[in-house]
C-alpha positions as CSV (number, residue, x, y, z in Angstrom):
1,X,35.9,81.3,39.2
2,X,38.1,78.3,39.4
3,X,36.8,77.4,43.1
4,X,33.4,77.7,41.5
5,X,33.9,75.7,38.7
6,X,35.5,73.3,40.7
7,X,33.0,72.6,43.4
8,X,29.8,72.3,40.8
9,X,32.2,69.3,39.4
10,X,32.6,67.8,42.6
11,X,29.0,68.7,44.0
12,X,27.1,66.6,41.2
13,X,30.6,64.1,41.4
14,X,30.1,63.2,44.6
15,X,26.0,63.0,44.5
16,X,26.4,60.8,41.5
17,X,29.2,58.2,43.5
18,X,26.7,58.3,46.5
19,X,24.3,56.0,44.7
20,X,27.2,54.1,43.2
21,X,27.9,53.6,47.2
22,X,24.4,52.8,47.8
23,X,24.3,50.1,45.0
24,X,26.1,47.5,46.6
25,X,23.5,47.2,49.5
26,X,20.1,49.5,48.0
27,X,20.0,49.0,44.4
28,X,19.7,51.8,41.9
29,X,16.1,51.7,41.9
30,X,14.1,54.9,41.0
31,X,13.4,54.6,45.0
32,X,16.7,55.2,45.6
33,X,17.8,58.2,43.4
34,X,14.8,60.1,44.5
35,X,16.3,59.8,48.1
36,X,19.9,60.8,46.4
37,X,18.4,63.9,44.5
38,X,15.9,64.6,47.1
39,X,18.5,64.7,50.0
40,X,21.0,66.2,47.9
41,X,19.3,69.5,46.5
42,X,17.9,69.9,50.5
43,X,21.9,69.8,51.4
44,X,22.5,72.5,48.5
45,X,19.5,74.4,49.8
46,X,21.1,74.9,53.2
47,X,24.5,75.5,51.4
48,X,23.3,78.5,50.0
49,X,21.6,79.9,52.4
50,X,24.2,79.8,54.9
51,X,26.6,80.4,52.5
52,X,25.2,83.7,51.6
53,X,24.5,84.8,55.5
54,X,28.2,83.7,56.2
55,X,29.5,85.9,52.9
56,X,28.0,89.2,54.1
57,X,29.4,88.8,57.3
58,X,32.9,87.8,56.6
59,X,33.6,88.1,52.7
60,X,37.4,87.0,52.6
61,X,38.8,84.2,50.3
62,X,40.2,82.6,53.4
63,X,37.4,81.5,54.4
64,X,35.6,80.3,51.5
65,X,38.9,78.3,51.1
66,X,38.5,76.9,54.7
67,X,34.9,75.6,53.7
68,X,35.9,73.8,50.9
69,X,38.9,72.6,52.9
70,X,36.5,71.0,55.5
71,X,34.2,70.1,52.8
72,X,37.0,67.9,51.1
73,X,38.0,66.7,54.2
74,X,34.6,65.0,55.3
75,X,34.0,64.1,51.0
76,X,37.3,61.8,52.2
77,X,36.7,60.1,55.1
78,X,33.4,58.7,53.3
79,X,34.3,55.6,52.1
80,X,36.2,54.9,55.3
81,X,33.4,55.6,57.9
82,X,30.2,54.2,55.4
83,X,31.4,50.5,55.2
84,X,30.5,49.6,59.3
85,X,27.1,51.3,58.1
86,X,26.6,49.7,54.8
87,X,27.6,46.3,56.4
88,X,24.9,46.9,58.8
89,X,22.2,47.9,56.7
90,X,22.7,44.2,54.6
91,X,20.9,42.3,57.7
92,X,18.5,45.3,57.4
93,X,17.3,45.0,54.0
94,X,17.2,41.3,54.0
95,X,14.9,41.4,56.4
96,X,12.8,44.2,54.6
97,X,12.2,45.7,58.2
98,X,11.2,49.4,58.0
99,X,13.0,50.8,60.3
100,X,16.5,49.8,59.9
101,X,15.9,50.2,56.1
102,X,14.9,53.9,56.4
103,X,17.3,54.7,59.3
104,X,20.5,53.0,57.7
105,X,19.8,54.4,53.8
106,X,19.2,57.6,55.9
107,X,21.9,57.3,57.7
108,X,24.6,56.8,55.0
109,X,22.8,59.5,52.7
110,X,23.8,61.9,55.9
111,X,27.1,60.8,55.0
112,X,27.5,63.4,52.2
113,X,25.3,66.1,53.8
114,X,28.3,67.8,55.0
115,X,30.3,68.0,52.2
116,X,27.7,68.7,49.6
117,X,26.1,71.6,51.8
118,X,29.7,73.0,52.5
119,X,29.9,73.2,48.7
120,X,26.5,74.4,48.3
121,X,27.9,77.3,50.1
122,X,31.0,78.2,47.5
123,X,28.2,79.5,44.9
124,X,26.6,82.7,47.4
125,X,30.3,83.3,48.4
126,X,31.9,83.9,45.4
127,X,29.1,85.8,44.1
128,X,29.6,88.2,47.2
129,X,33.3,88.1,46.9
130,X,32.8,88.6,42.9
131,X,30.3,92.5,43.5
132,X,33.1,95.0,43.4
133,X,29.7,97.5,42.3
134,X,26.0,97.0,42.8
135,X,25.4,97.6,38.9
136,X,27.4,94.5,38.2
137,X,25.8,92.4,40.7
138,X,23.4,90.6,37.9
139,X,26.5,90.4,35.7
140,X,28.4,88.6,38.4
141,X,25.9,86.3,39.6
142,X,25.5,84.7,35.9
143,X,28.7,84.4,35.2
144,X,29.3,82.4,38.4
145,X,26.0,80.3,38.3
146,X,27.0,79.4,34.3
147,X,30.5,78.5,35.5
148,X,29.3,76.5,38.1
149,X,26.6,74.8,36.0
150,X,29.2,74.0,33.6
151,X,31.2,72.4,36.7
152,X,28.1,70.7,37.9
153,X,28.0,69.0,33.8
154,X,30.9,68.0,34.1
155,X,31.0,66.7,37.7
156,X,28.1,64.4,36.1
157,X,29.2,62.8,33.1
158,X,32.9,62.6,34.5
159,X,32.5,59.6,37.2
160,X,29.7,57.7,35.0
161,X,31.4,58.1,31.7
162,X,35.3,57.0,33.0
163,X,35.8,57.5,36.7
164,X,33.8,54.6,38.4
165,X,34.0,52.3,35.5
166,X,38.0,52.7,35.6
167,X,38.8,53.6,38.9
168,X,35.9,52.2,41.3
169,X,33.5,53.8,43.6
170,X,35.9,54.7,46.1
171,X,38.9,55.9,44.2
172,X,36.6,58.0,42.4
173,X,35.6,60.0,45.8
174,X,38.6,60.5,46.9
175,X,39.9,62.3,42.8
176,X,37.3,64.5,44.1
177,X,38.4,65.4,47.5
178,X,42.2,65.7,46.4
179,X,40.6,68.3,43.0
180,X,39.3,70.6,45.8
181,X,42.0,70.4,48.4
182,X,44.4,71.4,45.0
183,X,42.2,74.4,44.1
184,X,42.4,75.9,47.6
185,X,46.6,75.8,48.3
186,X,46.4,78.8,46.2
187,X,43.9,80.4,48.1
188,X,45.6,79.4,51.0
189,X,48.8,81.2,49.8
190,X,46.9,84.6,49.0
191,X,45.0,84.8,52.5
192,X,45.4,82.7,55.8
193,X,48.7,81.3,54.8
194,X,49.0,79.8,58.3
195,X,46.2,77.2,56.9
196,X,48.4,76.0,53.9
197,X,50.4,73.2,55.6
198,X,47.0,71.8,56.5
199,X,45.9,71.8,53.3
200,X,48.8,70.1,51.9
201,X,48.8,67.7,54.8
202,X,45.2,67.0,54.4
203,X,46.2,66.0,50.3
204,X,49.0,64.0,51.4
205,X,46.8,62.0,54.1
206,X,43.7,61.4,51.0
207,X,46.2,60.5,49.0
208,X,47.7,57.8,51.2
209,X,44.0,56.8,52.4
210,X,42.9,56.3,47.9
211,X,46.4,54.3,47.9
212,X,46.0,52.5,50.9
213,X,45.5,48.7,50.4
214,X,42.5,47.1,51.1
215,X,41.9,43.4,50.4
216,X,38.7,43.0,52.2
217,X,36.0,43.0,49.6
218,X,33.1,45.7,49.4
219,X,30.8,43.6,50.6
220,X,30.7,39.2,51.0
221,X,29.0,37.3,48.6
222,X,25.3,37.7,48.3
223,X,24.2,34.2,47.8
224,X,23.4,31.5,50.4
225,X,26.6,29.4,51.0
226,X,28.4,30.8,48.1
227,X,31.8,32.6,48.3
228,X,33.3,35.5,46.3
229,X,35.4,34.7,42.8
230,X,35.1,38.5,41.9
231,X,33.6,41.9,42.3
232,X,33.5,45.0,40.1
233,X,31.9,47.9,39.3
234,X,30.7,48.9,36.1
235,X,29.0,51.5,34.5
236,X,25.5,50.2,35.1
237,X,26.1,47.4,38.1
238,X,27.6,46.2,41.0
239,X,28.3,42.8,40.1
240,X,30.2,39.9,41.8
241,X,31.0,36.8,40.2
242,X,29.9,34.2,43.4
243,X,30.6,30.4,43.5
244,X,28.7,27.6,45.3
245,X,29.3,23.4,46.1
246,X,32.5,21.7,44.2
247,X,33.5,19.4,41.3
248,X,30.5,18.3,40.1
249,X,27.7,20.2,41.8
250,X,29.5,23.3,41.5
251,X,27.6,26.6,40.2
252,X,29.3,30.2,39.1
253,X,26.0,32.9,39.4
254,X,26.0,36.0,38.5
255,X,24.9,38.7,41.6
256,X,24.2,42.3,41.1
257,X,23.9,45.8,43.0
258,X,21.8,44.7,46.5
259,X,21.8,40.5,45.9
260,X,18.3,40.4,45.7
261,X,18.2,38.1,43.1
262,X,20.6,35.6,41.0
263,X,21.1,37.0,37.3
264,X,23.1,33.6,35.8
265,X,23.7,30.3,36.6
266,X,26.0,28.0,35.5
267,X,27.4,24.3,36.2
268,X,31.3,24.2,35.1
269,X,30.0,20.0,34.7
270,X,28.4,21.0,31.5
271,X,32.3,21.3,30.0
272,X,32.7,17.4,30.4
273,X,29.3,15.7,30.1
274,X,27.8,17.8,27.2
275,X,24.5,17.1,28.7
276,X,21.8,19.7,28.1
277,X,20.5,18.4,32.0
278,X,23.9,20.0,33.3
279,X,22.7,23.5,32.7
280,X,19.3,23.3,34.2
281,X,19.2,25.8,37.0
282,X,15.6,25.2,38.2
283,X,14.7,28.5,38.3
284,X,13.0,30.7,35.5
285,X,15.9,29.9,32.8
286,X,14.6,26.6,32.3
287,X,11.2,28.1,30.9
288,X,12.2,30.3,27.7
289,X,12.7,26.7,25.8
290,X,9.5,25.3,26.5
291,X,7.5,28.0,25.2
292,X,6.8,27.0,21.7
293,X,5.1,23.9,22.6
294,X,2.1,26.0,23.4
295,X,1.4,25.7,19.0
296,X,-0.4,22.4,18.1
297,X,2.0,19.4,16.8
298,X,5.5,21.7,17.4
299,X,8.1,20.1,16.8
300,X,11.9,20.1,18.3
301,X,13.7,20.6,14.8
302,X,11.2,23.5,14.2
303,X,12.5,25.7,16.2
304,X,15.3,27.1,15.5
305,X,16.1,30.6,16.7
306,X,16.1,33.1,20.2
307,X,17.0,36.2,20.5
308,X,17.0,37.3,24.4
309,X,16.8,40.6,26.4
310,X,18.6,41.2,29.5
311,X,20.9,37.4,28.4
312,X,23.3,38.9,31.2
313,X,26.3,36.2,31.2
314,X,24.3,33.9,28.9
315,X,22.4,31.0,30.7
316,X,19.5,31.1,28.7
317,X,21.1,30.9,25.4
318,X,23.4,28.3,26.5
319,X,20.6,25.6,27.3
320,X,19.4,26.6,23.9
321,X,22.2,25.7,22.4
322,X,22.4,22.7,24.1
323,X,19.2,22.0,23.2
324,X,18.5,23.2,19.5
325,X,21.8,22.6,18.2
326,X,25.5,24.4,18.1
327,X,23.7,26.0,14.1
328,X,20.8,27.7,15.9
329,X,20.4,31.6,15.6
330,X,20.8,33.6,18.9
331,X,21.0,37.1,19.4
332,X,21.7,38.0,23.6
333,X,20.9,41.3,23.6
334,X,22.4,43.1,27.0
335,X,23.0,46.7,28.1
336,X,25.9,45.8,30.3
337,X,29.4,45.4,28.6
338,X,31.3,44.4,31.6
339,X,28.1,41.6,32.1
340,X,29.5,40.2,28.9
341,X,32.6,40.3,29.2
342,X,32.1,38.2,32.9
343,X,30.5,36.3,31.1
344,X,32.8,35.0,28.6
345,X,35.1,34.4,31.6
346,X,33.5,33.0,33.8
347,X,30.0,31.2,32.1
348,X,31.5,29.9,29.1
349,X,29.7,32.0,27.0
350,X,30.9,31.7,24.0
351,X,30.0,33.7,21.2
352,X,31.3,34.5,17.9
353,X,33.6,37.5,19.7
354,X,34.8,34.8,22.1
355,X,36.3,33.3,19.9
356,X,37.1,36.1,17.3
357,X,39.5,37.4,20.4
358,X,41.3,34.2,20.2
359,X,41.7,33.4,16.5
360,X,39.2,30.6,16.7
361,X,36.6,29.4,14.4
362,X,33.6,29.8,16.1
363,X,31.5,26.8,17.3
364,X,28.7,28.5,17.6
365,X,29.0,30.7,13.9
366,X,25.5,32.2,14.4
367,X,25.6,33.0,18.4
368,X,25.8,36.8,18.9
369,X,25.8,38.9,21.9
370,X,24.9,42.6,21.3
371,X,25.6,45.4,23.7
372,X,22.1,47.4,23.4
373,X,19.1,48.2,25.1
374,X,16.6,45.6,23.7
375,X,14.0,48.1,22.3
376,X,16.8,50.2,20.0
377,X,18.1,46.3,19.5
378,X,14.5,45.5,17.7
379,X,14.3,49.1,16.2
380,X,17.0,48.6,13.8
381,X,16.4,45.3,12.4
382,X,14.5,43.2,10.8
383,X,15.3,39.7,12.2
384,X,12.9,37.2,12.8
385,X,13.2,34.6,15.8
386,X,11.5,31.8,17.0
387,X,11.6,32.7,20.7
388,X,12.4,36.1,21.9
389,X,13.0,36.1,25.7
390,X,12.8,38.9,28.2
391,X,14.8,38.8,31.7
392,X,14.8,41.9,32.3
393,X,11.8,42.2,35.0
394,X,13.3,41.9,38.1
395,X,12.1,44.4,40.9
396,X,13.2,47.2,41.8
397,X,14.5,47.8,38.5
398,X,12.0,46.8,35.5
399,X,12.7,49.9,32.6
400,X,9.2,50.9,31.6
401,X,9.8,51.4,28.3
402,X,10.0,47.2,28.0
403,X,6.7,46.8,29.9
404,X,4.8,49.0,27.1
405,X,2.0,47.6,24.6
406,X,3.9,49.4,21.9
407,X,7.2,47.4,22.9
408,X,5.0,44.7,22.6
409,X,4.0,45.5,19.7
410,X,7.6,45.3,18.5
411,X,8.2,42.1,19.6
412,X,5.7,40.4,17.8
413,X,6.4,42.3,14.6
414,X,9.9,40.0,15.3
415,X,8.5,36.9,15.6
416,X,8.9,33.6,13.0
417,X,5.3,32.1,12.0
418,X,4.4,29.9,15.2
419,X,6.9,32.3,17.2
420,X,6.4,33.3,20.6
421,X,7.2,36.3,23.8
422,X,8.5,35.1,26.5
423,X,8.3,37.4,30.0
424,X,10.7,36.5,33.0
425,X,8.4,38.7,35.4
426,X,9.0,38.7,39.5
427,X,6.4,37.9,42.0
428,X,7.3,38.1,46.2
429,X,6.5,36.0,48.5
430,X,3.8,36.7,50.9
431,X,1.5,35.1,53.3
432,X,-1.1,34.5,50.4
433,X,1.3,32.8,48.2
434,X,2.7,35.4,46.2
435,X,1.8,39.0,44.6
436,X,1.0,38.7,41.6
437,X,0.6,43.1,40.7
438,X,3.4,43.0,38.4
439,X,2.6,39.8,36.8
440,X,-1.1,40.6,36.0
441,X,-0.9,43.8,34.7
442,X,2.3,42.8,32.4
443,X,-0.2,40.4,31.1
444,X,-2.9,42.2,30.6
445,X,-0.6,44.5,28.6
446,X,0.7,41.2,26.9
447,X,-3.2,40.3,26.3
448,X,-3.4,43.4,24.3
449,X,-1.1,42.7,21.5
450,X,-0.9,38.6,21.5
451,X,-4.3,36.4,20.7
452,X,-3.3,34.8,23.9
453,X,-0.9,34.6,26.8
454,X,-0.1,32.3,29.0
455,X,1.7,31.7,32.4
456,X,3.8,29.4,34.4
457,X,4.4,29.9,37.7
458,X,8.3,28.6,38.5
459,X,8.5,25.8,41.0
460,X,10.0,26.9,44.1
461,X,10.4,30.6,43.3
462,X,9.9,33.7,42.9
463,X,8.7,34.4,39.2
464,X,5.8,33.6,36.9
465,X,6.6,33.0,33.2
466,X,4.5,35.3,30.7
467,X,4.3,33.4,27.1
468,X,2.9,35.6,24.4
469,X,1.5,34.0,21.3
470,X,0.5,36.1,18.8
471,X,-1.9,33.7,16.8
472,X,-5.1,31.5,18.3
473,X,-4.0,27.8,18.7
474,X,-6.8,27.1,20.7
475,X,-6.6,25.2,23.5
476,X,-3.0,25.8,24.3
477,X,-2.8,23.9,27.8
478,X,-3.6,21.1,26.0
479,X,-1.8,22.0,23.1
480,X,1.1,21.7,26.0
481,X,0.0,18.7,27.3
482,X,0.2,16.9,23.4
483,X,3.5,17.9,22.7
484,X,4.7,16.3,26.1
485,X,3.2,13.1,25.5
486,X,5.1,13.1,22.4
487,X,8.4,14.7,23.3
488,X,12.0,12.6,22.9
489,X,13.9,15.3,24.2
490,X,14.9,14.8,28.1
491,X,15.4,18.0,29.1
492,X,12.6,19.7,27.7
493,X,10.3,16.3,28.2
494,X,11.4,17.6,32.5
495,X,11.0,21.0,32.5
496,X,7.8,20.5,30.8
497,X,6.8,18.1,33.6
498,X,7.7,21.1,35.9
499,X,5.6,23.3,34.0
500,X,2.3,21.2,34.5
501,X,3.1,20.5,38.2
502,X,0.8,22.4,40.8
503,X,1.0,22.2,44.1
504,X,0.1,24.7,47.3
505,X,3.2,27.0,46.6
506,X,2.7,27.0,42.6
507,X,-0.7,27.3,40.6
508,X,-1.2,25.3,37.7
509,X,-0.3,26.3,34.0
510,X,-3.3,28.7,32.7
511,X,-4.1,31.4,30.1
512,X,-4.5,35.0,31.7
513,X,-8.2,35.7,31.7
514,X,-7.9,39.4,32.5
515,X,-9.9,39.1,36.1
516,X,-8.6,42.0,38.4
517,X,-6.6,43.7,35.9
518,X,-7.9,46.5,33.3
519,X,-4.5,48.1,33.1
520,X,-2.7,48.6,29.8
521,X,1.3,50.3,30.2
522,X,1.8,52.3,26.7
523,X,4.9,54.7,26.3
524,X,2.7,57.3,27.1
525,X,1.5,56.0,30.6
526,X,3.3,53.3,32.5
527,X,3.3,53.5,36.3
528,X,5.8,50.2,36.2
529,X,7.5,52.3,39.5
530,X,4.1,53.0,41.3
531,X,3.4,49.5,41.2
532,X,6.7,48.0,42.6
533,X,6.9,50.8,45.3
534,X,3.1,49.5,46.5
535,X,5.0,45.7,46.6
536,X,8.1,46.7,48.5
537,X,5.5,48.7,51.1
538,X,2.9,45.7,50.9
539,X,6.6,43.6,52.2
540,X,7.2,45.9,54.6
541,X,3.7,45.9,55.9
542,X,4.0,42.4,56.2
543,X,7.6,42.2,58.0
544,X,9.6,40.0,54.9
């Protein structure tokens, strides 16, 4: 029973770490798992059924030891033999080639396919080794499938909840691999004895391979020209901490899972000049501060509050700061604690906690940054905010349950009079000038809760900007176009320039007007996954 118990821990231990391993280089899009699960329960599948041919043949403890010995053996050498493989398949995916993608995310899934189908076999074994009488054959068989399903609970909460956020990816693999070579020594010492010093050598050799010191990084970093400060896994991300330029055009960023994109962005300059210019990124951060100008006649000193979704090491509400004032209201609302804390560290994000952990008296009293999913954020307050900002639309991994009229819905019950939503949404490149799926049908869904919505596409990237407004000003371009000609600020007098530009690469500032998109996401029905998995094959199609 122990044996059991013990591979259904390691079974779903070792299939959860796999797309930790994958993260680095694939993401932890829904894309992903599906290979993960899919693969996986085919490995169990032939587990079992060998494993029960192999049992009526030869039913002896010995050799259900020797399986799981082999099985921990090959769980060990994983993390050794992937990183040639994973390193390869970076050129692959950059490249969004098919082939290499497909044969390299294949290729490491095959990674696990021996040890998780050796363990697939323990189950049909000890079932067979368990029926001493026919009668007590049912008996036998659920009491070994409940044990192992408890092992398998186990094996998936255990790496998620502690392992790979305390211990890392790797080290976390090989705890497995040295659990089952520990359950079969005494195994070894009832039957085939002449196997035990291989067992033990095989758990002194994982032991010295988890302990072995390795100073090259999982991976380099994933930015042009940057290099690595940090890297760390956490229990969401993959993150690195990257670096780029030096003294005063250098920028920390913020890179997760398969560097795909930049999360953050920050110039250390900021520090000395206290210029609100310093922490322009010119990419989609600039835009949450602009939005409000969309109302007729707004004025800087009206607005006065943010609270932002997905505020990852806090770039966003940094510029606001800079911007509105050190007294403004902002709540960064971010799933990922170990994002925050980077961020305090290395962004200069400081919040009231930052300086609660050192005794200080906050200079920012009413910046807070809450560990939460943004929709349970919303759901139990009341708070009103000038801007809310959303940054958390980045394919492959947009959670659908933020791309919803009824989250919508929610987000304009939190909006100030003359408040509005603001939609960080991605957009590839491609030979037309960008696909805009994502973006249209976010708002059209956007269109179905706010009187009107607008959008900016970002110079020189990759992302359109979404603004929300729940109330009819009118003609809000030129709404826009007022407030510039009447804006002291610098910085936002620039980035509303930016806004306005059009050129062949950017369209010009517009309200959606619903052509080619009938498509409304509710909580009931919203194929947010359907839609990115058409753009990464419309990529492919097109070789990017």
């Amino acid at each position: 029973m122990l044996l059991v118990f013990g591979a259904g821990i390691c079974t779903l231990g070792i299939e959860m770490t796999a797309s930790r391993l994958l993260a680095p280089y694939f993401g932890t899009s829904q894309l992903i798992w599906a290979n993960v699960i899919g693969l996986t329960l085919l490995y169990l599948t032939l587990g079992y059924t060998i494993g029960g041919r192999w049992a009526d043949r030869r039913p002896e403890l010995g050799l259900l030891c020797s399986i799981i010995l082999v099985g921990a053996i090959t769980a060990a050498v994983i993390p050794w033999i992937s990183r040639p493989i994973l390193k390869w398949s970076i050129s692959a995916f950059a490249t969004r080639s098919a082939g290499p993608f497909v044969g390299s995310l294949l290729g490491v899934l095959a990674l696990f396919s021996v040890p998780i189908t050796l363990l697939g076999m323990v189950s049909p074994f000890a079932v067979r080794l368990a029926i001493r009488d026919a009668a007590d054959a049912g008996k036998a068989a659920g009491n070994l499938s409940a044990i192992s399903t408890l092992g398998s609970i186990l094996g998936t909460f255990l790496p998620v909840l502690f392992l790979i956020p305390t211990v890392g990816t790797n080290m976390t693999i090989y705890i497995f691999a040295m659990g089952l070579l520990l359950l079969v020594l005494p195994g070894f010492w009832m039957e085939r004895r002449k196997l035990l010093p291989v067992a033990l050598v095989a758990l002194i050799v994982v032991i010295a391979l988890a302990f072995w010191p390795r100073s090259e990084p999982i991976k380099v970093a994933d930015c042009r020209g940057c290099n690595l400060i940090t890297e760390d896994d956490s229990a969401y991300n993959y993150i690195q901490i990257v670096e780029r330029g030096s003294d005063d055009n250098k920028m920390i960023g913020l890179v997760l899972n398969e560097g795909q994109a930049i999360h953050s962005i920050y110039y250390p300059k900021f520090e000395q000049t206290n210029n609100p210019s310093d922490l322009l990124t010119n990419g989609p951060w600039d835009f949450y501060n602009i939005a409000p100008y969309f109302y007729p006649n707004r004025s800087v000193e009206s607005v006065n509050s943010m609270a932002m979704v997905g505020s990852a090491a806090g770039s966003v509400p940094k510029q606001f700061l800079s911007i509105y004032g050190p007294e403004s209201v902002i709540d960064g609302i971010e799933i990922d604690p170990r994002i925050v804390e980077l961020g305090r560290e290395y962004f200069a994000m400081h919040d009231v906690e930052y300086y609660k952990e050192r005794g200080e008296t906050p200079q920012f009293p009413n910046f807070n940054t809450h560990v939460a999913d943004g929709r349970i954020f919303f759901a139990g307050n009341d708070n009103k905010y000038d801007i809310i900002g959303m940054d958390a639309y980045k394919q492959p991994y947009i959670p659908f349950h933020l791309t919803t009229r009824e989250f919508f819905e929610t987000v304009r019950d939190h909006l100030a009079p003359n408040g509005v939503a603001v939609v960080n949404a991605g957009k590839p490149n491609t030979a037309a000038g960008g696909d805009y799926r994502l973006v249209n049908v976010l708002a059209n869904t956007m269109s179905s809760v706010f009187a009107h919505v607008y959008m900016i596409d970002v110079p020189n990237n990759f992302n359109t900007m979404l603004i929300g407004v729940p109330a009819d000003v009118g003609d809000g371009v030129a709404n826009f176009e007022a407030n510039l000609a009447t804006m002291q600020d610098p910085t936002l007098r620039y980035v509303m320039e930016q806004a306005l530009a059009s050129n062949s690469n950017k369209k010009p500032i517009r309200r959606w007007d619903g052509v080619g998109e009938n498509r409304v996401f509710t909580d009931d029905l919203a194929p947010v996954e359907s839609v990115i998995d058409r753009i990464i094959l419309g990529q492919v199609d097109e070789g990017q």
